[in-house]
N, CA, C and O of each residue as an XYZ file, in Angstrom:
528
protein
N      -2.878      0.234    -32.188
C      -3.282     -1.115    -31.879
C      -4.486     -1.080    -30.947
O      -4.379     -0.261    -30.034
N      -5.451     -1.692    -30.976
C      -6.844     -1.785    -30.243
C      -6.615     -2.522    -28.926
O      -5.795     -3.432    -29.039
N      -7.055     -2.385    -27.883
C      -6.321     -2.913    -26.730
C      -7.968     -4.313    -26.428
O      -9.138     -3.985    -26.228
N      -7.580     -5.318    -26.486
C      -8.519     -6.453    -26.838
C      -8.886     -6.499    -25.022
O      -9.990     -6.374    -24.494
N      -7.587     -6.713    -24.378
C      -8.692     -6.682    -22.996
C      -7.234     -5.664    -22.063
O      -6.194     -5.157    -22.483
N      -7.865     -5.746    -20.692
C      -7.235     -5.215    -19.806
C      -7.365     -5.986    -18.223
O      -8.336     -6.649    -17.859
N      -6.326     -5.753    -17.543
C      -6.388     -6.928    -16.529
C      -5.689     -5.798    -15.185
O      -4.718     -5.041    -15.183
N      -6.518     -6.079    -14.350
C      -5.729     -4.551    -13.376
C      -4.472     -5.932    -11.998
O      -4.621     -7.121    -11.714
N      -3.789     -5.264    -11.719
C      -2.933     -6.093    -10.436
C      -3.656     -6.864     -9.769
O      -4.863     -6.643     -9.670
N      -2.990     -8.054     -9.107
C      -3.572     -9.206     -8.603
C      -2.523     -9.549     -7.361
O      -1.299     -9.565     -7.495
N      -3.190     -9.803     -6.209
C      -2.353    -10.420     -4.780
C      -1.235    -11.115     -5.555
O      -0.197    -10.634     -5.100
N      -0.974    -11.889     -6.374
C      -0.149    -12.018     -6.364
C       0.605    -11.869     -7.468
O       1.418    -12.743     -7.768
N       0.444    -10.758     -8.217
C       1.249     -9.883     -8.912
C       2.419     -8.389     -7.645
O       3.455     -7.763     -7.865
N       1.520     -8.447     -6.521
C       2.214     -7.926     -5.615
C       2.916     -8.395     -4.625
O       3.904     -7.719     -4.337
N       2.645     -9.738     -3.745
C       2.567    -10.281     -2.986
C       3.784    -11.458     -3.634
O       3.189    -12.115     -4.488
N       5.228    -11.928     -3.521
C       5.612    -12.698     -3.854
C       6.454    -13.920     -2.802
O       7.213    -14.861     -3.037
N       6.082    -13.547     -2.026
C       6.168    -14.327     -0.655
C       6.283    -13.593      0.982
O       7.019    -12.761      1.512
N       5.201    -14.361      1.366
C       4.839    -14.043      3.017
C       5.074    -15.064      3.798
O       5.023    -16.272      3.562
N       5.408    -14.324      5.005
C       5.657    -15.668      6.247
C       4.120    -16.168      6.720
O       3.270    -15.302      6.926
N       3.819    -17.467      6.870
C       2.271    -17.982      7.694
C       1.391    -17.054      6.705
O       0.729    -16.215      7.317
N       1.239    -17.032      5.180
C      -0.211    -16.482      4.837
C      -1.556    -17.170      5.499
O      -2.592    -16.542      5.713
N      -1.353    -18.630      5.799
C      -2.522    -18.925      6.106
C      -3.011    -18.653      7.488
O      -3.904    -19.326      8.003
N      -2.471    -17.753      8.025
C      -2.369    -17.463      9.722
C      -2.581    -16.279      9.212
O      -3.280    -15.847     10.128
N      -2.513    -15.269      8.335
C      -2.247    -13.669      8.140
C      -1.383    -13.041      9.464
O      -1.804    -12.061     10.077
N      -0.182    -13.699      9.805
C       0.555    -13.161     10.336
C       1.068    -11.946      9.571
O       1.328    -11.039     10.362
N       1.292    -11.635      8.354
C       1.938    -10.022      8.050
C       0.984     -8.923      7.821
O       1.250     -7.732      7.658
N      -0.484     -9.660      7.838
C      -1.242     -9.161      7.716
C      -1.912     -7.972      9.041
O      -1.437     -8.070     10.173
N      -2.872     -7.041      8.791
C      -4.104     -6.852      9.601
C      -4.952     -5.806      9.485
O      -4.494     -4.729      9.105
N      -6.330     -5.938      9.789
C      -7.157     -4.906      9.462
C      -7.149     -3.567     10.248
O      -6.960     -3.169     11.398
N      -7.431     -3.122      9.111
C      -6.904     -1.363      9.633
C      -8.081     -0.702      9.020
O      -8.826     -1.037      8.099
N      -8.014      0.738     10.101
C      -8.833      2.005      9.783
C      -8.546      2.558      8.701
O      -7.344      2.647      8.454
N      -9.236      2.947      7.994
C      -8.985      3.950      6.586
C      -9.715      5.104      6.942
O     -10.744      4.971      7.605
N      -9.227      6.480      6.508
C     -10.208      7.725      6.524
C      -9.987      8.637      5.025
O      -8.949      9.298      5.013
N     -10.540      8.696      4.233
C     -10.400      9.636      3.208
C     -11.043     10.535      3.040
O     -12.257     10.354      2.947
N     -10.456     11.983      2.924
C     -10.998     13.266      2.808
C     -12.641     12.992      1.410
O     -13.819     13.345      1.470
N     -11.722     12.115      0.199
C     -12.777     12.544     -0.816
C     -12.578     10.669     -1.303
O     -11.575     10.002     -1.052
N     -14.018     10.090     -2.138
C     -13.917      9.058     -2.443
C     -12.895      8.743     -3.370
O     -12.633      9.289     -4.442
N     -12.097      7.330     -2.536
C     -11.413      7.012     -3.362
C     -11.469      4.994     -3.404
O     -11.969      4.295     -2.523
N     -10.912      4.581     -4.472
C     -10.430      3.234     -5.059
C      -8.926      2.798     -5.047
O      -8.012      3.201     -5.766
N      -8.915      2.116     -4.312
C      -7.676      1.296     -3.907
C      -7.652     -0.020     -4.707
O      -8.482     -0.815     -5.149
N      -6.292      0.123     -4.686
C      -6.343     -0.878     -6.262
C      -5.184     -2.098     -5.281
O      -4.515     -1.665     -4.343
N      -5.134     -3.372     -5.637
C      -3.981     -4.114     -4.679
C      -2.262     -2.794     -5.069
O      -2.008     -2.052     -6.018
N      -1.739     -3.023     -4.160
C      -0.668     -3.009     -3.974
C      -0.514     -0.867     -3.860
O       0.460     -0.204     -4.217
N      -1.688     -0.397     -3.323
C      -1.534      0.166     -3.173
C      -0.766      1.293     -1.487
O      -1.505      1.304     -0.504
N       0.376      1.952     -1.398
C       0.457      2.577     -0.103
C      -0.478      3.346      0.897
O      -1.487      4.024      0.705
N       0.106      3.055      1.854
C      -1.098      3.566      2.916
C       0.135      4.246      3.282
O       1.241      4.141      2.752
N      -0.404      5.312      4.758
C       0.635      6.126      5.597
C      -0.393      6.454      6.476
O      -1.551      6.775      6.208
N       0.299      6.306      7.833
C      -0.980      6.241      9.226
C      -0.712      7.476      9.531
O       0.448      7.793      9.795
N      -1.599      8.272      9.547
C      -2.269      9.583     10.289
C      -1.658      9.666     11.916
O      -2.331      9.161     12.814
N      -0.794     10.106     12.121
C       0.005     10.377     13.978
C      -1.234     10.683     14.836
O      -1.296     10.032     15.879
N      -2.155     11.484     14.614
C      -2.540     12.021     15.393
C      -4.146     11.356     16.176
O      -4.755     11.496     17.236
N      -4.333     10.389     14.541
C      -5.874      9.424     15.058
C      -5.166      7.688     14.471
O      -5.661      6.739     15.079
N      -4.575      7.487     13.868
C      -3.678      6.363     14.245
C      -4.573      5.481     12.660
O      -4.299      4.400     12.138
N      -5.487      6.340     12.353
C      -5.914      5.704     10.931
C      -4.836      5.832      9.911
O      -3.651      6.039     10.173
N      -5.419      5.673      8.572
C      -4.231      5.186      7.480
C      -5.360      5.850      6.349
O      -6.581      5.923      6.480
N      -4.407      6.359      5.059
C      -5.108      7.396      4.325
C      -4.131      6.645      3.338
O      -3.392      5.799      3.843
N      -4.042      6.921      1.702
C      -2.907      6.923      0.496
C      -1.761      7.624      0.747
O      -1.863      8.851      0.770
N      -0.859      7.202      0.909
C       0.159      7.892      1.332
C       0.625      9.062      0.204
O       0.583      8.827     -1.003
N       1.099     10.430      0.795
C       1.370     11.161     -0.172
C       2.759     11.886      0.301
O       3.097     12.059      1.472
N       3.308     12.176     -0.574
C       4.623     12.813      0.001
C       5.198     14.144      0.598
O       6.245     14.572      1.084
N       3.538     14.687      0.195
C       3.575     16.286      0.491
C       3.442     16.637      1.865
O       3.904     17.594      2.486
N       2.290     15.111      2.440
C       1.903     14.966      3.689
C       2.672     15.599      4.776
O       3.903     15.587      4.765
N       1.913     16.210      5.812
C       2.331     17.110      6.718
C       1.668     16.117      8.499
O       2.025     16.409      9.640
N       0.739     15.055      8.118
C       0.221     14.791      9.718
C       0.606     13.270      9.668
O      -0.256     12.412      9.862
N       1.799     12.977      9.429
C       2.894     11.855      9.441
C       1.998     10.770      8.532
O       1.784      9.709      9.119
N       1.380     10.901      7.024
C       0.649      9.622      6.282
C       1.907      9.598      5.050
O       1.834      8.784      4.129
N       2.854     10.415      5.137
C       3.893     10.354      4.565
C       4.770      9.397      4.300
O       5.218      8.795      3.324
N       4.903      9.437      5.637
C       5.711      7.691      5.445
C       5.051      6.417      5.605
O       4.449      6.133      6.641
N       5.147      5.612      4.578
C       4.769      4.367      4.023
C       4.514      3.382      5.195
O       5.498      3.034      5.849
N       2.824      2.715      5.651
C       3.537      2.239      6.642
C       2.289      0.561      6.586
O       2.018     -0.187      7.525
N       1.777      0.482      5.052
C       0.825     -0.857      4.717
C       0.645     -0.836      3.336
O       0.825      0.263      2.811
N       0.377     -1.640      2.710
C       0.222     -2.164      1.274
C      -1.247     -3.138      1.289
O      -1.572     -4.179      1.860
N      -1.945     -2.156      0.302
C      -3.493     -2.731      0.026
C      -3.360     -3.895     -0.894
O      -2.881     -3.909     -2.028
N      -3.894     -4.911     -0.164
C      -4.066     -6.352     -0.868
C      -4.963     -6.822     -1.426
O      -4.858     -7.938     -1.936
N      -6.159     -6.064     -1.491
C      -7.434     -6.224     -2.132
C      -7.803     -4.942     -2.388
O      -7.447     -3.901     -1.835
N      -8.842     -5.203     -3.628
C      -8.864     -3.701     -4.764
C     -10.080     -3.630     -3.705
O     -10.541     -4.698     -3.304
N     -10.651     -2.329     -3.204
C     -11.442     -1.810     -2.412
C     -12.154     -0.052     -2.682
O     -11.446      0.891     -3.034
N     -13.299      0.026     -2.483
C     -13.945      1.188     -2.550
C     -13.928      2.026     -1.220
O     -14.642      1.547     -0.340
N     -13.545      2.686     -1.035
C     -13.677      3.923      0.135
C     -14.514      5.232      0.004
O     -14.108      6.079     -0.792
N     -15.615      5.462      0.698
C     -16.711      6.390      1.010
C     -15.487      7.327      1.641
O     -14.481      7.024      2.281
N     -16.024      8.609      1.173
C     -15.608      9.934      1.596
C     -15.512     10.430      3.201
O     -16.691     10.614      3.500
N     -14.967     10.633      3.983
C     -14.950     10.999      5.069
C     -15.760      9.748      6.252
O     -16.470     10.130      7.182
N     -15.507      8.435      6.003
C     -16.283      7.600      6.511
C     -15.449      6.686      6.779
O     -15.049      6.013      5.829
N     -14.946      6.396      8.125
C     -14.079      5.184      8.916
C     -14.581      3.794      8.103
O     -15.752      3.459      7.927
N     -13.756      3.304      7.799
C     -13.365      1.758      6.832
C     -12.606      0.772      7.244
O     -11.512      0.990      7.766
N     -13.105     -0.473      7.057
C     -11.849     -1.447      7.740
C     -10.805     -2.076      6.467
O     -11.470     -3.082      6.219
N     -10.209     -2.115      5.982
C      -9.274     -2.527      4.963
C      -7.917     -3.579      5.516
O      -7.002     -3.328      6.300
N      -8.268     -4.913      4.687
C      -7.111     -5.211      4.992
C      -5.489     -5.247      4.898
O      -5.255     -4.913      3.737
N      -4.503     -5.443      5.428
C      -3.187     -4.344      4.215
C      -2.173     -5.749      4.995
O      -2.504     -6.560      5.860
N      -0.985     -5.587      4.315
C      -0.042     -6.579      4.525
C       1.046     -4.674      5.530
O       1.606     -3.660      5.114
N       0.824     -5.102      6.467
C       1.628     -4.092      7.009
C       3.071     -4.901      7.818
O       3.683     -4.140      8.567
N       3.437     -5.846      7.752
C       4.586     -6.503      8.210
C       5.496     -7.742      7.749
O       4.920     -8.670      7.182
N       6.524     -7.797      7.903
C       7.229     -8.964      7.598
C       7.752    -10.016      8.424
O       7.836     -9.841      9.640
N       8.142    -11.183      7.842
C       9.347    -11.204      6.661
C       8.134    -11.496      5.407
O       7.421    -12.494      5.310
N       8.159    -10.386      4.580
C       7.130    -10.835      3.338
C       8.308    -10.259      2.144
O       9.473    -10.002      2.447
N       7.857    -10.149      1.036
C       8.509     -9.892     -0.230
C       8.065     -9.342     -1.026
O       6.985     -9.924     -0.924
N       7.845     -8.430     -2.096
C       7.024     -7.794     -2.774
C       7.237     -7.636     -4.005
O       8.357     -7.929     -4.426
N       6.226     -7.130     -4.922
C       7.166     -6.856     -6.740
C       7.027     -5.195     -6.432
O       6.059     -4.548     -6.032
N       8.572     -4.729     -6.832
C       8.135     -2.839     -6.665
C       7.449     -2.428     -7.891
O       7.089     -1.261     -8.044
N       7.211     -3.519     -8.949
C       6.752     -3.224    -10.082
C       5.062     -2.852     -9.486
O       4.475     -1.772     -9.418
N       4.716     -3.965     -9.191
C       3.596     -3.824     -8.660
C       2.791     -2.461     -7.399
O       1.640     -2.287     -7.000
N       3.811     -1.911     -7.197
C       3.313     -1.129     -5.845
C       2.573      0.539     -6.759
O       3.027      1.238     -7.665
N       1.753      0.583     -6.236
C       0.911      1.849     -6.757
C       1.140      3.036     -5.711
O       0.751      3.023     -4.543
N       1.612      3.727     -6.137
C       2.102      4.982     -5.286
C       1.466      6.217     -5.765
O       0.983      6.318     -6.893
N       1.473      7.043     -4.991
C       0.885      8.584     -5.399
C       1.796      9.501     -6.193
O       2.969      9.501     -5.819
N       1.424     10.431     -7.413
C       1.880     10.640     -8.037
C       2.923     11.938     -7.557
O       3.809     12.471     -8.226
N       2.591     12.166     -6.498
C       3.638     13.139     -5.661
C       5.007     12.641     -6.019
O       5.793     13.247     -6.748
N       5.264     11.262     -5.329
C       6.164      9.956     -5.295
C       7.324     10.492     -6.915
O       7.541      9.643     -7.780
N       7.681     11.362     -6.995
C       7.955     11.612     -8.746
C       8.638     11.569     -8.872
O       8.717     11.999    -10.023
N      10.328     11.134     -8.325
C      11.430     10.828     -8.082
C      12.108      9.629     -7.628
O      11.412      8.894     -6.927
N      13.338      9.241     -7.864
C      13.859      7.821     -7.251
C      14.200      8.043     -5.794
O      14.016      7.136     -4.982
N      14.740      9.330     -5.398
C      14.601      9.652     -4.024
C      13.605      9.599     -3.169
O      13.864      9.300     -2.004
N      12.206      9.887     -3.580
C      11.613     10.176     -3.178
C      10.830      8.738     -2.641
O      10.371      8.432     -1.540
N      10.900      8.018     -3.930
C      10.656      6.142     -3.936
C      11.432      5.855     -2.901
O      11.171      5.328     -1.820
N      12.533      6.309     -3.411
C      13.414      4.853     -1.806
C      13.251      4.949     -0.748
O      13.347      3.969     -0.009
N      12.828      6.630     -0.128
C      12.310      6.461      1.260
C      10.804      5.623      1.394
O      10.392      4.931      2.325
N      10.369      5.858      0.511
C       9.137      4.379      0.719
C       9.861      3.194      0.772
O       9.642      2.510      1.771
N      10.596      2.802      0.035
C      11.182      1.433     -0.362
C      11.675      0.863      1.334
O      11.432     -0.159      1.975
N      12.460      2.096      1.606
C      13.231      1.886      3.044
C      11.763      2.205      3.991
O      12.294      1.853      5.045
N      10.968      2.423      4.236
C      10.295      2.308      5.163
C       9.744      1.380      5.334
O       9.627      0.826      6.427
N       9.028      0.800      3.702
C       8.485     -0.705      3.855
C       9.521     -1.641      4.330
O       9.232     -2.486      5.177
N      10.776     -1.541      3.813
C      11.306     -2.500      4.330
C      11.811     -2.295      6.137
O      11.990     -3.303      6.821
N      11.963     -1.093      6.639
C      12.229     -1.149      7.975
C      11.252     -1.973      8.740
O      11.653     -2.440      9.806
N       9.833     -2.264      8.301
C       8.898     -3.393      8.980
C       9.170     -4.847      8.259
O       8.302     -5.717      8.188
N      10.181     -4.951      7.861
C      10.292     -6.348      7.167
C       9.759     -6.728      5.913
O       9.635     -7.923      5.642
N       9.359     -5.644      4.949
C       8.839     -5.850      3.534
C       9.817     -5.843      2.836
O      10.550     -4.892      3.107
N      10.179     -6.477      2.045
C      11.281     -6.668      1.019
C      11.008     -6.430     -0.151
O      10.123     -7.167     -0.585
N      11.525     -5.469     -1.078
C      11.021     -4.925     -2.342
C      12.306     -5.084     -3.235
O      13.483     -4.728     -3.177
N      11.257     -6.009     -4.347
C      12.221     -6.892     -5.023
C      12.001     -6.641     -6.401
O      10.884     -6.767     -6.904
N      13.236     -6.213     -7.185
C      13.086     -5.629     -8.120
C      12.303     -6.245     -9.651
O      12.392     -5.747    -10.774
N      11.757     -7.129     -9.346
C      11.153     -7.927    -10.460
C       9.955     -7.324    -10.296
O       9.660     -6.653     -9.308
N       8.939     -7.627    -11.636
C       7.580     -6.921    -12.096
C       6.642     -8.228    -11.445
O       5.414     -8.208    -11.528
């Protein structure tokens, strides 16, 4: 079958309810640092770096604490290689989310491995809700 168009995730294909959006209370802008260029697509994980307090794609292999899940990219964004970035991310709750929607690193390759994301987003008040 010929694929006629294509449509990538949308705020609110991820985003299915926040407390005060119009205040961006769950919101806030954050540092990004990436080793090599990358594209952040909405609803993608972040994991903050312990040691400089920035935020990278979270990966599971991670060893300098970006491991655990700790913001969700709300706008599709370009990131320069080794170059401090401001990005905005929904890093708090009471918000709600589609887990359909969440873009994770392909490390992530297990349901175990998911739910400790699942449970971290939600230990800041993100609620991950099993609808697409």
């Amino acid at each position: 079958m010929t694929i006629v168009a294509q449509d990538t995730n949308r705020f609110s294909n991820l985003v299915k309810h926040e407390l005060w959006p119009e205040t961006g209370y769950c919101r806030k802008e954050v540092t990004v640092n990436e080793a090599a260029i990358k594209t952040y697509a909405v609803g993608t994980v972040l994991g903050k770096v312990t040691a400089t307090g920035k935020y990278k794609i979270a990966v599971e292999t991670a060893v300098d604490g970006s491991k655990v899940a700790a913001a969700l990219v709300i706008a599709d964004q370009s990131i320069a290689a080794a170059t401090d970035t401001k990005v905005v991310v929904l890093q708090k709750g009471p918000a709600e989310i589609s887990k359909g929607a969440l873009v994770l690193d392909a490390t992530y390759d297990n349901d175990v491995k998911k739910d400790l994301v699942y449970a971290s987003l939600e230990a800041v008040g993100i609620n991950i809700l099993t609808t697409n």
